[in-house]
C-alpha positions in Angstrom: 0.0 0.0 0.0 1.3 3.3 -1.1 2.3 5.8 1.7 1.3 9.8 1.6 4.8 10.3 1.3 5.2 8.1 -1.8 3.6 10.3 -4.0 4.9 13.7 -5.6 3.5 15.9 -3.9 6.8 18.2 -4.5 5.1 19.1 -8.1 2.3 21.1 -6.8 3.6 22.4 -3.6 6.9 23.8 -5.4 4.3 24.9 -8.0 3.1 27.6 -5.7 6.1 28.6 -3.6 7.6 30.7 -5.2 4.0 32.8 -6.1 3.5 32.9 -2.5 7.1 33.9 -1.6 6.9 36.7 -3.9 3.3 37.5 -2.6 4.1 37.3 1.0 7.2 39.7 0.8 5.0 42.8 -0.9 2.7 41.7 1.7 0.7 44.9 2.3 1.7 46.6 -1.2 -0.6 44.3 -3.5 -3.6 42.7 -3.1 -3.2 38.9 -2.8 -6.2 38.7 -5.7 -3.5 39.9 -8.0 -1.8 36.4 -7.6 -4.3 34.3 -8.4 -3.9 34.1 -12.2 -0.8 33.3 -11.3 -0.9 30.2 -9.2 -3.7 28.9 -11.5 -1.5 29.0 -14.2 1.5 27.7 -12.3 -0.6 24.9 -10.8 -1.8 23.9 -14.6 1.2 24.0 -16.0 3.1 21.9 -13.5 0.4 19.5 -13.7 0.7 18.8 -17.4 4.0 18.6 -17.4 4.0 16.2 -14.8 1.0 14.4 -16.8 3.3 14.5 -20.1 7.1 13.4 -18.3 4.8 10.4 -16.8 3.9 9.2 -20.1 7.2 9.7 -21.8 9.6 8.4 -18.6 6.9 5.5 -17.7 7.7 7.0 -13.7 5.2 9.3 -12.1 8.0 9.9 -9.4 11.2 10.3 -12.1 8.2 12.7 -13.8 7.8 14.8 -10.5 11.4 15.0 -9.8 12.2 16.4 -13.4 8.7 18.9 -13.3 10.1 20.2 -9.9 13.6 20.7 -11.3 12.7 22.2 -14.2 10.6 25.3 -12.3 13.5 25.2 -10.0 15.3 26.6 -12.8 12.7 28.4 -14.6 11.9 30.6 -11.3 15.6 31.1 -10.4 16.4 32.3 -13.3 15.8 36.2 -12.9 17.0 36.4 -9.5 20.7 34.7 -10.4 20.6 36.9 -13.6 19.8 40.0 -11.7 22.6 39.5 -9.1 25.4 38.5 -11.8 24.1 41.0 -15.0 27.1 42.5 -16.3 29.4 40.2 -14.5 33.0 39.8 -16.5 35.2 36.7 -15.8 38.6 37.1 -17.4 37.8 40.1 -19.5 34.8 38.1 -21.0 31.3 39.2 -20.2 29.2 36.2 -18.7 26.4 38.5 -17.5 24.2 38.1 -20.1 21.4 36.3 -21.8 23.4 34.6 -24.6 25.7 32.8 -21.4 23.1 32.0 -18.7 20.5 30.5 -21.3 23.1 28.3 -22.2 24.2 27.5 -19.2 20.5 26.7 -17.6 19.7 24.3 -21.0 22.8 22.7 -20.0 21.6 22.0 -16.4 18.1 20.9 -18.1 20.0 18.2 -20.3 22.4 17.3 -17.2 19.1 16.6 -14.9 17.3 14.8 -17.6 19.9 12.3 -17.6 20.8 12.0 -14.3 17.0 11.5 -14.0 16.5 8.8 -16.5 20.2 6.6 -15.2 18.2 6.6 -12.0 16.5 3.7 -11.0 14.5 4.4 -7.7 14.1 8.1 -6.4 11.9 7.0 -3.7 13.9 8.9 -1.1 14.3 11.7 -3.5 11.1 11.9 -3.9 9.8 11.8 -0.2 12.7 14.4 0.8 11.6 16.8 -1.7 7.6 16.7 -0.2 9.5 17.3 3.0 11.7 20.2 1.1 8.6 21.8 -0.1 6.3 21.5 2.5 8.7 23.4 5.1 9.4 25.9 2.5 5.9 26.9 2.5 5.5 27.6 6.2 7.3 30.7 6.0 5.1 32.4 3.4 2.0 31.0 4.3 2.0 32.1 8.1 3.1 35.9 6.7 0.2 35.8 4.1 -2.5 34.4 6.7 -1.0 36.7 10.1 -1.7 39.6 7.7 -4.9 38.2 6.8 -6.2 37.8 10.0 -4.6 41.1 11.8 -6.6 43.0 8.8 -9.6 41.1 10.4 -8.9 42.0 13.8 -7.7 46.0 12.8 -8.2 48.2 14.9 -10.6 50.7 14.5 -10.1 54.4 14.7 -12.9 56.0 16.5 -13.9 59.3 16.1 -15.5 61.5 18.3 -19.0 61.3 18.6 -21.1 64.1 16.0 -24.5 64.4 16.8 -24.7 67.3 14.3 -25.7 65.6 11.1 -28.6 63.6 13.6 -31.3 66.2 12.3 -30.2 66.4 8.4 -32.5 65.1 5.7 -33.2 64.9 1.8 -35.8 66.1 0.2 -37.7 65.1 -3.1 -35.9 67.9 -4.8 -32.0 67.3 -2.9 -28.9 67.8 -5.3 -26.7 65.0 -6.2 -23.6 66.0 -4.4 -20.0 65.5 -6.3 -16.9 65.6 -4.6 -13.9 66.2 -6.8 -10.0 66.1 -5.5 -7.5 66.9 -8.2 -4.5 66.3 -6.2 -1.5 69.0 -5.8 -4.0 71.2 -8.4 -2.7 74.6 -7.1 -4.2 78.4 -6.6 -4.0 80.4 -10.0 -1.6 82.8 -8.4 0.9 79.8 -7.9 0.2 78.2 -10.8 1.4 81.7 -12.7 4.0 82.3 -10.2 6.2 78.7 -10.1 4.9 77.3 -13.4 3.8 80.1 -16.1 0.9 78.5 -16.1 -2.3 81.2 -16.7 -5.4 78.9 -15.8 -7.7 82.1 -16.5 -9.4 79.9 -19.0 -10.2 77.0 -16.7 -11.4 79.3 -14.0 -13.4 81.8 -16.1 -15.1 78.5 -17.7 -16.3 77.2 -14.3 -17.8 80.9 -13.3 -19.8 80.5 -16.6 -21.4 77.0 -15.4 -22.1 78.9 -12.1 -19.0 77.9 -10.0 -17.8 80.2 -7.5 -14.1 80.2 -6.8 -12.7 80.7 -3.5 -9.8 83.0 -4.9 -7.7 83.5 -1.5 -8.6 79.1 -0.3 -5.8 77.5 1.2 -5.7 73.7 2.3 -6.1 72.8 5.7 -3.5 70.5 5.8 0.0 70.3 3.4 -0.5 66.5 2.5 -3.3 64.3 0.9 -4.1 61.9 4.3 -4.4 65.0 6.9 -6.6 67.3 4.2 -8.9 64.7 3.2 -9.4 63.8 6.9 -10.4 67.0 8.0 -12.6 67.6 4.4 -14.8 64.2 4.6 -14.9 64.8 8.4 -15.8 68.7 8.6 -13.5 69.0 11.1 -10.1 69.7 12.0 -7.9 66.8 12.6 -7.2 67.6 17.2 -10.9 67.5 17.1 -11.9 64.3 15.5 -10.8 61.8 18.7 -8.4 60.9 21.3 -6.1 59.2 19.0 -5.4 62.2 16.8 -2.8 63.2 19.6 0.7 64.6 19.0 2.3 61.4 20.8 0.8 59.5 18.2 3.3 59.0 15.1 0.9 56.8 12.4 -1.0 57.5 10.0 -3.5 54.8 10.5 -6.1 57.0 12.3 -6.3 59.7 9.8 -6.5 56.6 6.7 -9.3 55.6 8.5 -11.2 58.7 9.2 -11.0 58.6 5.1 -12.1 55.3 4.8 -15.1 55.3 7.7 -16.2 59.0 6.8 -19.0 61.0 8.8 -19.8 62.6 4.9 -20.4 59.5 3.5 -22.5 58.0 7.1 -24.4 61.4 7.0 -25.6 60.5 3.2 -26.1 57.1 3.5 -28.3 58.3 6.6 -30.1 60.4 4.4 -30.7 57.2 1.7 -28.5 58.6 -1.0 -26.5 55.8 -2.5 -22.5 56.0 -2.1 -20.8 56.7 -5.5 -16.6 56.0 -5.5 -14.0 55.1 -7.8 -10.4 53.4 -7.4 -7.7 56.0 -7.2 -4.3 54.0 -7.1 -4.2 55.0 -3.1 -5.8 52.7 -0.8 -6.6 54.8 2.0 -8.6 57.0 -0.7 -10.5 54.3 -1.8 -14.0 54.0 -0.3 -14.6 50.1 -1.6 -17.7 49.9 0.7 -19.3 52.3 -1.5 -22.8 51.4 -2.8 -21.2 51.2 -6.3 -17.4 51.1 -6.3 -15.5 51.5 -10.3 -12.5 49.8 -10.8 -10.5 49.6 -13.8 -10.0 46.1 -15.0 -7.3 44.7 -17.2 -6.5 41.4 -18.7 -2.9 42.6 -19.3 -0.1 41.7 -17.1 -0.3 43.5 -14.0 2.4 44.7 -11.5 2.8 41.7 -9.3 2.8 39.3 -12.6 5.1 41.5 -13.7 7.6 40.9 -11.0 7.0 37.6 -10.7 8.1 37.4 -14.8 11.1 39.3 -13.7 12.6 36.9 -11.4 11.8 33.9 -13.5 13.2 32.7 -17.0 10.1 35.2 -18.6 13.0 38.2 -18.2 14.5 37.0 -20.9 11.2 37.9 -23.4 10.6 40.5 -21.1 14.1 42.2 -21.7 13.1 41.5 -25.5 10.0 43.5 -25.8 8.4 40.5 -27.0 5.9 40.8 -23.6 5.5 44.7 -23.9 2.0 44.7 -25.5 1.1 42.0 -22.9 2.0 44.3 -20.1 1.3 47.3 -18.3 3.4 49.7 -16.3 2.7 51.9 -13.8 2.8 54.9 -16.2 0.0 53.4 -18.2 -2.1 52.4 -15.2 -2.1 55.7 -14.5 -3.2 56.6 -17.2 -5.8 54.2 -18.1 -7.1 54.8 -14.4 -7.7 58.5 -14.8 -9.5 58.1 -18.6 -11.7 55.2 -17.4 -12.6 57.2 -13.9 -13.5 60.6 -15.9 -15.4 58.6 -18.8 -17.9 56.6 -16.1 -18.0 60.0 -13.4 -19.9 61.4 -16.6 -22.9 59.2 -17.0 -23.5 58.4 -12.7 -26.2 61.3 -13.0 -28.2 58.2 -15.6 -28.2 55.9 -12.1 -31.8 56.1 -10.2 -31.6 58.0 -6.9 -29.8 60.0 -5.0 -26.1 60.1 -5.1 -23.1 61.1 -3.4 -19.7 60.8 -5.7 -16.3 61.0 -4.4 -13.8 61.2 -7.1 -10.0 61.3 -6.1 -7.9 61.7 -9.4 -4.1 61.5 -8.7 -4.0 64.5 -11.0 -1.6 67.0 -11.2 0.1 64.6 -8.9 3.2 62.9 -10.3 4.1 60.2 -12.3 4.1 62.8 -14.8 2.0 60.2 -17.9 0.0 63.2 -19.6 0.7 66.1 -22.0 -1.0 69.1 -22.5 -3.6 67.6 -24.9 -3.7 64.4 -22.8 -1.1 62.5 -25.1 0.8 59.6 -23.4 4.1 62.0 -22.7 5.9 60.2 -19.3 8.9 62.2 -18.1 10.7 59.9 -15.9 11.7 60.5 -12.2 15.5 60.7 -11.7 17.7 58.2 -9.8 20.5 58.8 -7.8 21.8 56.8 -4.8 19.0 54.6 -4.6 16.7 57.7 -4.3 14.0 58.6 -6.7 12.5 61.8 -7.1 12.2 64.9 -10.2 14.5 67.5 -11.2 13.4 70.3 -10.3 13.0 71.6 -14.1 11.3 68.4 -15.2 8.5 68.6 -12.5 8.0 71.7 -13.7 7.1 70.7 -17.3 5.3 67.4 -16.4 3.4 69.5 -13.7 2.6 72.7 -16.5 1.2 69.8 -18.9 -0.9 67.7 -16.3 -2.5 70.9 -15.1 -3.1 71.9 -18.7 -4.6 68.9 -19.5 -6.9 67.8 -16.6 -8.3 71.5 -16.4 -9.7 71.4 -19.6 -11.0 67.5 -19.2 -12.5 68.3 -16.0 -14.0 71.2 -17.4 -15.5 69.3 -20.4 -16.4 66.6 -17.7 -18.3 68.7 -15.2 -20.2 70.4 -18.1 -21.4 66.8 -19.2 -22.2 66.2 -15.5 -24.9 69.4 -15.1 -26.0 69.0 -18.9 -26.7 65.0 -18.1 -28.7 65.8 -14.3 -32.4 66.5 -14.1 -31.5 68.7 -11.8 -28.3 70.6 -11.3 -26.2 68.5 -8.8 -24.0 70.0 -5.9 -20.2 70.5 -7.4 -17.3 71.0 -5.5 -13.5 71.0 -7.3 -10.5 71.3 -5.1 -7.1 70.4 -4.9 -5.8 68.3 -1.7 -2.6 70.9 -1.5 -0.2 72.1 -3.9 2.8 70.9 -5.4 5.4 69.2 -3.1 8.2 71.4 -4.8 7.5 74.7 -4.2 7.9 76.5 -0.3 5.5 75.1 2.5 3.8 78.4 2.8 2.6 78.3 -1.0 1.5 75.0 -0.8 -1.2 75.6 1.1 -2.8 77.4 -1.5 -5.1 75.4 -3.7 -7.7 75.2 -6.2 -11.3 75.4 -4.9 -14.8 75.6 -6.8 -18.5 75.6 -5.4 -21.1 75.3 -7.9 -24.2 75.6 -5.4 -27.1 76.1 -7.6 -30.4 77.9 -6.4 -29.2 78.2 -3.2 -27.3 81.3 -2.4 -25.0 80.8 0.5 -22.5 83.1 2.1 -19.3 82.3 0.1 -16.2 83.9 0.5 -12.4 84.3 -1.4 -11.0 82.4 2.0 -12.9 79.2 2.4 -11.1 76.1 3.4 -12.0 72.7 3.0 -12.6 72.2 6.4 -16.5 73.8 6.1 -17.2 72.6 2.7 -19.6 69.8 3.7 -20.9 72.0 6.9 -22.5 74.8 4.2 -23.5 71.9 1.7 -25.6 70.3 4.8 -26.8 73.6 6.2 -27.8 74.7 2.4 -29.4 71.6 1.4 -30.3 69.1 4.0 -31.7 71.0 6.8 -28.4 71.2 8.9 -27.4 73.3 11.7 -23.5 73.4 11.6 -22.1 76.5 12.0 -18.7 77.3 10.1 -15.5 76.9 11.2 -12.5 79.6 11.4 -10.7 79.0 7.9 -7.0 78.0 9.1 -4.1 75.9 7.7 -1.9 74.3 9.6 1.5 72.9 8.5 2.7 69.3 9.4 6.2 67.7 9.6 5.4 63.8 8.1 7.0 62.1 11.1 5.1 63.9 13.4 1.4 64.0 12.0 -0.1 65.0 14.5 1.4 68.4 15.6 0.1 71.6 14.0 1.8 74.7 13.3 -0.7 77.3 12.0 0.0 79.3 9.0 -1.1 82.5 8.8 -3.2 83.0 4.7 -1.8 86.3 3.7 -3.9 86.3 0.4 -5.4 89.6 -0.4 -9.1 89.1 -2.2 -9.3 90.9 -5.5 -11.9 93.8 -5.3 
């Protein structure tokens, strides 16, 4: 009677190794769906390979032994390449394709017949299950401890708001869109550090209706702390006991995004939740009633490391898997496209809707040019750092704000045309551009389009009240406004404010 141990079960559990490996050590950085194509594939192919050695070697176990070897070498590959590329031995360069694919076929015929002298590789064959199976632990207890302490996260809880208890939708209530083009600075910065005049983009909003807060500054100098305070109507001190200065993470304020009191005020009020992905996480409201996400059959960036560190570098190095793939620079760019065609027909959905749309936009990688051609300037690397020359943020900067100005122009004018009744609109940029001084990247984009209503706006409104005048316009509120201040914030101490003073002078 066969034993467990008998059979190869090496096939299959090498199959998936080193997947999970890969998968375990970006644990955190990708989601583990994006391995699953993988590991099916793996799991397929080792199986009829297996399936076809069987029938040509007579030997299921001489079969596994050679199926295991060759993805041995086959997921090796990249890594030993990667270490030794460019290596010389003797003057001669061995750190190449041409030498190491040589080299591996040479292995390949060496191990097939070693294999097939081989008589009995019954303790081969139970070692290698033993091999396998302990080389798995690892992985899977990194991929499952993550699994379950996502399970068992802690919460962030914010303070308790009793001030959206009373609010309520009418019959005739707005939709309400929420747009954040991030870094998308004031005009006056925009002409100052990048000779950028975006009177056209401004004067075209004012003719839908928009009112532009002329002297707004952000609350906050970074995305996390800025949207915080925006989708909580509150400053950041103010929102619960974890938002202390002793506390150094960012957690809390990622999850004052994610479990927002704008988006539990409107699902109070039975509008539905409308979000889309934005290549951030903590931005991404996924429990949102309807959640768009680009898809793509193409290679994506965990395959595509995976590829790397296999034999699949060398076709990859090629260009014979470049229309196969896509990059980071073109998942940008698809992701923005596809999130500002589908924002324009949400108004067709039935009910009442609240839209959140984050687009990563001025914000580097630099993908667009001024008339929204594929134009990537690439970041600059220089002792393992990566970052912009100052000269070439400038230009990739000038032709993303070019660009997504007029789109999101063109977009919001599709939005009103579209809505059987003029929806709620409010554009603003998270903060400036990380390049210029702290105290001018406060100073941001910021457009209200309230229509019928009439409320009290003014050149210095801050994100901080937006949502307290659209409740107290609209929905019956009772929140009264907040002093307009902006605060600037050292990274590794998120939670300690230093106010800045906004010394912009309204025009008359």
């Amino acid at each position: 009677m066969q034993k467990l141990s008998d059979y190869p079960w090496h096939v299959l559990l090498f199959a998936v190794f080193p997947i999970l490996s890969l998968l375990a050590y970006n644990t955190g950085q990708v989601e583990y769906a994006a391995a699953n194509r993988s590991l099916v594939l793996s799991i397929i192919f080792s199986a009829l390979m297996w399936l076809v050695a069987t029938w040509i070697l007579r030997d299921w176990k001489k079969a596994g032994v050679l199926v295991t070897g060759i993805n041995i070498l086959f997921f090796s590959y990249g890594h030993i390449f990667t270490y030794l590329k460019g290596t010389e031995i003797a003057g001669v360069l061995v750190g190449r394709h041409q030498v190491f694919a040589i080299l591996w076929l040479a292995i390949f015929v060496g191990l097939c017949l070693w294999i097939r002298g081989r008589s009995d590789l019954q303790v081969l064959t139970s070692s290698l299950n033993l091999i396998t199976a302990l080389l798995l632990i690892f992985p899977l207890y990194t991929l499952i401890s993550f699994w379950y302490s996502n399970l068992n996260v802690h919460e962030t809880k914010l303070s308790e708001d009793r001030s959206t208890s009373n609010l309520e939708a009418s019959p005739d209530s707005p939709d309400v869109y929420f747009f954040i083009l991030d870094q998308y600075a004031r005009s006056d910065v925009l002409m100052q550090y990048f000779n950028y005049d975006n009177s056209a983009f401004i004067n075209g909003l004012k003719d839908l209706g928009f009112y532009i807060a002329s002297c707004s500054q952000s609350n906050y100098p970074y995305t996390t702390a800025s949207l915080a305070g925006a989708l909580n109507f509150d400053y950041i001190p103010a929102l619960g006991e974890e938002f202390k200065p002793e506390n150094k993470s960012f957690l809390a304020m990622q999850q004052a995004i994610k479990n927002n009191r704008v988006k539990a005020a409107f699902r109070q009020m039975g509008y539905q939740i409308i979000a889309f992905e934005t290549g951030y996480n903590f931005t991404e409201l996924e429990d949102a009633d309807i959640f768009y996400k680009l898809s793509s059959t193409k290679i994506n960036n965990f395959e595509a490391l995976l590829l790397r560190s296999s034999a699949l570098l060398i076709p990859m190095d090629l260009g014979w898997l470049d229309r196969y793939s896509l990059t980071d620079d073109e998942r940008k760019r698809e992701r923005i496209l596809f999130v500002l065609d589908q924002v324009e027909n949400v108004s067709s959905l039935p009910g009442k809707k609240f839209v959140f749309v984050h687009l990563a936009i001025p914000h580097p990688p630099f993908v667009f040019g001024p008339n929204g051609e594929e134009l990537v300037i690439q970041p600059h690397y220089e002792n393992g750092e990566t970052g912009y020359k100052r000269n070439d943020f400038r230009i990739g900067y000038h032709n993303q704000v070019i660009f997504i100005s007029s789109k999101i122009l063109n977009t919001v004018s599709k939005i009103i045309a579209k809505s059987s009744r003029t929806p709620v609109i409010i554009i603003q940029g998270d903060h400036g551009p990380i390049t210029i001084p702290n105290e001018k990247r406060m100073n941001i984009l910021n457009a209200y389009l309230f229509p019928e209503a009439k409320p009290d706006l003014f050149p210095t409104l801050t994100p901080v009240n937006n949502f307290r005048l659209v409740f107290d316009t609209y929905f019956n509120g009772s929140l009264p406004l907040l002093p307009d201040k902006s605060f600037y914030v050292d990274i590794t101490q998120p939670y300690v404010f230093d106010e800045m003073k906004n010394t912009c002078l309204p025009a008359k």
